[in-house]
N, C-alpha and C positions, 0 to 999 in steps of 0.2 A: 504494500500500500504506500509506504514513505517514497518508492522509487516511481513511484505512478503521480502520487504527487508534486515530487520534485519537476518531472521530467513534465506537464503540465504548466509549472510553474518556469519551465524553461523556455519552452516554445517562444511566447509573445516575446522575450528577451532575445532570444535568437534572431527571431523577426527583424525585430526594430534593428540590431545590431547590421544586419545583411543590409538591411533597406536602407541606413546611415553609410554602410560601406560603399555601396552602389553606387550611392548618390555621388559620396565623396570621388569614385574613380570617375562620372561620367561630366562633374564639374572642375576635373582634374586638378583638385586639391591635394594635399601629402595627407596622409593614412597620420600620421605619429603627430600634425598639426591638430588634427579632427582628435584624436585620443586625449591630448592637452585639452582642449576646449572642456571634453567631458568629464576628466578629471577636475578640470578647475570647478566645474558646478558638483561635483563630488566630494571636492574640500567643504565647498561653500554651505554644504548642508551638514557634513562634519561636523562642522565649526557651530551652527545651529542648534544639532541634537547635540553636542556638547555642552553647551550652554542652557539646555531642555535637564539634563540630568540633576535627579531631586537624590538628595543623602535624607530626604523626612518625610512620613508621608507613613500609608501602605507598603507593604512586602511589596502585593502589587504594581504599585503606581513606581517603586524602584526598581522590579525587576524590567517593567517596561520602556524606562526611559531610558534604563541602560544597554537594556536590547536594541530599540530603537538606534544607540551611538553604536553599538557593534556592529549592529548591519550593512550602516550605511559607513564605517569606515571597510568592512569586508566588500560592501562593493565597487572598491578601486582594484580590486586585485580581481575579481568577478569581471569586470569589464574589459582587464586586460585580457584574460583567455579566454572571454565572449571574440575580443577583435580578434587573435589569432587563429581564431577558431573559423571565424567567419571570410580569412583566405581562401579555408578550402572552397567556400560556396560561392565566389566572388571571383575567383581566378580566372574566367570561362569571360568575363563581361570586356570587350575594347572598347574603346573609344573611338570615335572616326570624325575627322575633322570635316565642318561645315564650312569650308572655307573654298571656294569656285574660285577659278582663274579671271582674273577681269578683262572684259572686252575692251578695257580703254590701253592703250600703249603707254610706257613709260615713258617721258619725254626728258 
């Protein structure tokens, strides 16, 4: 059940990752610029649940706020081998330039 879960819970992550990859090959941007970018809104919520985390309260209300900061710092390392992963499905895509010969002569 936990593997049918996970693997559920992996899908839409996969997705999004392939379809960001895509993107990035077909507006010919660098793969490791795009990974910065998501990393930096990765810190940025880091640094949020960071700041979310209660030492008073409920058992509850602490185990959640700290889960809440683990997760979201476990997923900078998650998205690295989401993107590495999403070479293999992405390797098949070129690029073909849109760019016609022009009718006027150089002068």
């Amino acid at each position: 059940m936990a593997a049918l879960l996970i693997f559920k819970l992996f899908i839409p992550f996969m997705l999004v990752i392939c379809t960001f990859s895509a993107i990035a090959k077909l507006i010919q941007v660098t793969r490791s610029g795009c990974y910065f970018l998501v990393i930096l809104f990765s810190d940025v919520m880091t640094i949020h649940f960071f700041f979310l985390v209660k030492n008073k309260g409920s058992w509850m209300e602490i185990g959640n706020s700290i889960s809440h900061f683990g997760i979201v710092s476990a997923q900078v390392v998650f998205v690295l081998l989401l993107f590495a992963l999403t070479d293999i499905y992405t390797k098949d895509i070129q690029v073909m330039s849109n760019r016609r010969p022009s009718s006027r002569k150089a002068v």
